[in-house]
N, C-alpha and C positions, 0 to 999 in steps of 0.2 A: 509432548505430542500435540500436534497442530487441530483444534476444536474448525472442526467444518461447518459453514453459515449455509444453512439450505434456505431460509427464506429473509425475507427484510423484514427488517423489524420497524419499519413505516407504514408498508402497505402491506405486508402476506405475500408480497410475489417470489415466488422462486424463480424468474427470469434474471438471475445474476449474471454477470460477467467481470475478469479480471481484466483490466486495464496498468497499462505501463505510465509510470511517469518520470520522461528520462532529463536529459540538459541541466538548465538552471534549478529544475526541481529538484536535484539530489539531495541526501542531507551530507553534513559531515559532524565528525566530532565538534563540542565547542570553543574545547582546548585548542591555542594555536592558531596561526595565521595562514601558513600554506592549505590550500582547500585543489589537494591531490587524490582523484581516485575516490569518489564520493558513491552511497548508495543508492541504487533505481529502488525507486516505491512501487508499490503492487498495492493498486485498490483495488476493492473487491467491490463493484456498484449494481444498483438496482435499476436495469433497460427500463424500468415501467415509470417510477420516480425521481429519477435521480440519486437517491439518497444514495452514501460511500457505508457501506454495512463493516468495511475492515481496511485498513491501510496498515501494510508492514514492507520489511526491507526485504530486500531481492535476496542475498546473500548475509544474514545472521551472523555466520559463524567468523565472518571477514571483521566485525564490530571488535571499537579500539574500548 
């Protein structure tokens, strides 16, 4: 079960938001040379700070 981040844990703001991070960011396995079909990141960051409170992959269940 996915634990929910209501505030940052830098400054106390609950002004979060989820941002995409797509292209060259993706990850892939680090088995292997073909880099086919890689993960979009989803951070989860703080509008008031900056700071990234969570970073995970788009699609989990797709991991090799």
């Amino acid at each position: 079960m996915e634990e929910q981040q209501d505030r940052c844990p830098h400054c106390g703001s609950d002004d979060l938001k989820r941002y995409k991070q797509t292209g060259y960011g993706q990850v892939y396995p680090m088995k292997g040379i073909l880099r086919i079909g890689g993960q979009t990141l989803i951070h989860l960051i703080c509008r008031r700070c900056g700071t990234v409170v969570r970073s995970y992959v788009e699609h989990p269940e797709t991991l090799e």
